[in-house]
C-alpha positions, -999 to +999 in steps of 0.1 A: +000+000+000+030+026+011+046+014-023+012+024-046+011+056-025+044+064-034+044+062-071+008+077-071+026+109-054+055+106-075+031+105-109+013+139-091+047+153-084+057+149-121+024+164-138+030+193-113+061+198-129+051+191-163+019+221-157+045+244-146+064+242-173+077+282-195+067+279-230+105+287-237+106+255-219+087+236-239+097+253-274+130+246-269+123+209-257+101+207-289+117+230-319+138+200-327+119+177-331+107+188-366+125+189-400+121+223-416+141+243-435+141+269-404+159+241-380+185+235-409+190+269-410+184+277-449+186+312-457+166+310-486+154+292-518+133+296-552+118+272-571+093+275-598+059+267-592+025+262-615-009+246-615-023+220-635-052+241-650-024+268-659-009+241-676-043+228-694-046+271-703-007+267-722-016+238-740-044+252-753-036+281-761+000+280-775+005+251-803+041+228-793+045+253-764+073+249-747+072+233-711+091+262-698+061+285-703+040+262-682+057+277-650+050+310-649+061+322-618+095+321-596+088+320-559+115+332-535+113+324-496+134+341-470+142+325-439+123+361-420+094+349-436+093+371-469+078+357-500+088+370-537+071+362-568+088+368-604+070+366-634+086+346-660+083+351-698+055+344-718+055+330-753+055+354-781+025+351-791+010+366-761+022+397-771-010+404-785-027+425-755-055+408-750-042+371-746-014+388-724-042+403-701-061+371-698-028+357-690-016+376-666-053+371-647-046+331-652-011+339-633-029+362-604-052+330-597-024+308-593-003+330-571-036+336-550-042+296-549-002+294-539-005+321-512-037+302-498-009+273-494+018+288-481+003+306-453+004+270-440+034+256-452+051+282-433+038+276-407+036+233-408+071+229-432+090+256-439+094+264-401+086+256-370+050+254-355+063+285-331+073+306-364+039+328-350+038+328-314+045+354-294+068+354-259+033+370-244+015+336-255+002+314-226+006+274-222-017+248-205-008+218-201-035+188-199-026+150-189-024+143-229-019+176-246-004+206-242-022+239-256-002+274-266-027+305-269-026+339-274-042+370-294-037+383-328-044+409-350-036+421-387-051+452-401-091+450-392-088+414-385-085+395-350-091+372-332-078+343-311-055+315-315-048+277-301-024+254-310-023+219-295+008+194-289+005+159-276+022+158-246+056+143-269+057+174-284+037+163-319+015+196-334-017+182-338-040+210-342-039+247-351-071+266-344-076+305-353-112+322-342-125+352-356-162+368-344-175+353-373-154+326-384-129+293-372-102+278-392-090+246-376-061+229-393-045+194-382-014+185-396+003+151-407+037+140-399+057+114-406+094+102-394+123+114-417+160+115-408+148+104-374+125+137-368+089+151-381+080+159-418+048+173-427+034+159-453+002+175-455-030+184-430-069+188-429-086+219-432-121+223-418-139+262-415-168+271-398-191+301-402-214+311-374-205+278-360-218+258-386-192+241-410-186+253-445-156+239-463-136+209-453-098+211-478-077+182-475-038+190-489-015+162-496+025+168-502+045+146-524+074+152-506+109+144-522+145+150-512+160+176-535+198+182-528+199+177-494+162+191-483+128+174-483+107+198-505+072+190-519+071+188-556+036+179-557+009+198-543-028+177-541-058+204-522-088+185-524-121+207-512-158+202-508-184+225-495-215+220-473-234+232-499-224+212-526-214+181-505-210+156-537-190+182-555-149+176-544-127+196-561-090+188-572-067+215-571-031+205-579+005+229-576+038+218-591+068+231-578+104+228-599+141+236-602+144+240-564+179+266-554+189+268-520+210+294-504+212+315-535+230+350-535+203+374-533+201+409-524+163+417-514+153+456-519+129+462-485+096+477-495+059+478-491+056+456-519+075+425-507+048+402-499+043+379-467+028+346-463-006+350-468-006+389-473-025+402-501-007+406-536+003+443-540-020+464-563 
């Protein structure tokens, strides 16, 4: 009986400890756990990126197009978080102004669709799941999980934020609240080089509590050089209110550079995840 009171005290002494826990404690017990191009300290990288219906528009709009012109845009990512976007060349026959303008709209839908997407791959595989939480955030820590929250606010929106850890230290949700609306996201991992690699995660919204839109994305995930990058991008979404309607939505990234020698010019025009393209 002494023995079984023992260990029961010693199992209460340890969650005690485990609750009382900084969360510069338990980032720094966590942080490497993950594979990102943030823990292997990357300064930056480009590749080129497009989408399969931008390739379908090429095809059938330029006769023996060449592939080149299928990727229309150069994406640049900077270890603070900054995100470029070069246009490449068009074919010449899109000289003409009006295919050139329906072009470039074709182009500001994809890097829309690729902005949607990188707000969380920053946040699930380029970096760290603490790349957006403040020192102010708070941390709670349950028998199973463990739960960082804390405010936010950009521009005319906020609203509040939760993201949940199993008590090993895996990110299993992400959950941002709004007065009107809740994004939850849950992320996948899997074990490579002995640490976590997303490899995709589960999107559901809801809209006066009621859900909306449930997006499923899926990364191919390959090693290029010495990184594991996607090259395939699969976003499946359906709708509440057209529940037998799923629709496929797939990015292809290429010709991956890391480290390259760049010299960024700081303005109000250089984009961040998720920020909205520059008029």
């Amino acid at each position: 009986m002494k023995k079984l009171m023992w260990v029961g005290i010693c199992l209460l002494f340890a969650q005690t400890l485990w609750a009382q826990q900084t969360l510069q404690q338990f980032k720094a017990k966590t942080e490497p756990y993950y594979l990102t191009l943030e823990q292997e300290n990357v300064k930056n990288f480009s590749c080129k990126f497009t989408s399969g219906e931008f390739i379908n528009y090429i095809k059938d709009k330029v006769d023996k197009a060449d592939s080149t012109f299928q990727f229309p845009l150069k994406f640049i990512w900077l270890a603070a978080g900054r995100a470029y976007y070069i246009l490449q060349p068009f074919p010449k026959s899109f000289a003409d102004t009006t295919r050139r303008v329906e072009a470039i709209k074709k182009v500001q839908m994809l890097k829309q669709l690729f902005q949607g997407f990188l707000m969380d791959w920053q946040k699930f595989g380029l970096a760290s799941p603490f790349v957006d939480v403040p020192d102010s955030a708070s941390l709670k820590a349950g028998k199973d999980t463990v739960t960082i929250s804390f405010h936010f606010k950009d521009g005319d929106i906020e609203g509040d934020v939760k993201k949940v850890f199993t008590a090993g230290g895996e990110f299993i949700a992400d959950v941002w609240t709004t007065n009107k609306m809740t994004i939850i996201n849950y992320p996948h991992y899997y074990i490579g080089e002995g640490k976590w690699i997303c490899r995709g995660w589960d999107t559901q919204i809801y809209e006066n509590g009621a859900i909306t839109t449930g997006i499923s994305t899926q990364l191919d995930i390959r090693q290029v050089q010495d990184y594991w990058m996607p090259i395939e991008i699969d976003i499946l979404a359906q709708t509440q209110a057209n529940p037998d309607r799923k629709a496929l939505t797939t990015i292809y990234l290429k010709d991956f550079q890391f480290d390259i020698n760049i010299q960024p010019i700081l303005n109000p025009t250089a984009a961040k995840p998720g920020s909205k393209p520059a008029k």
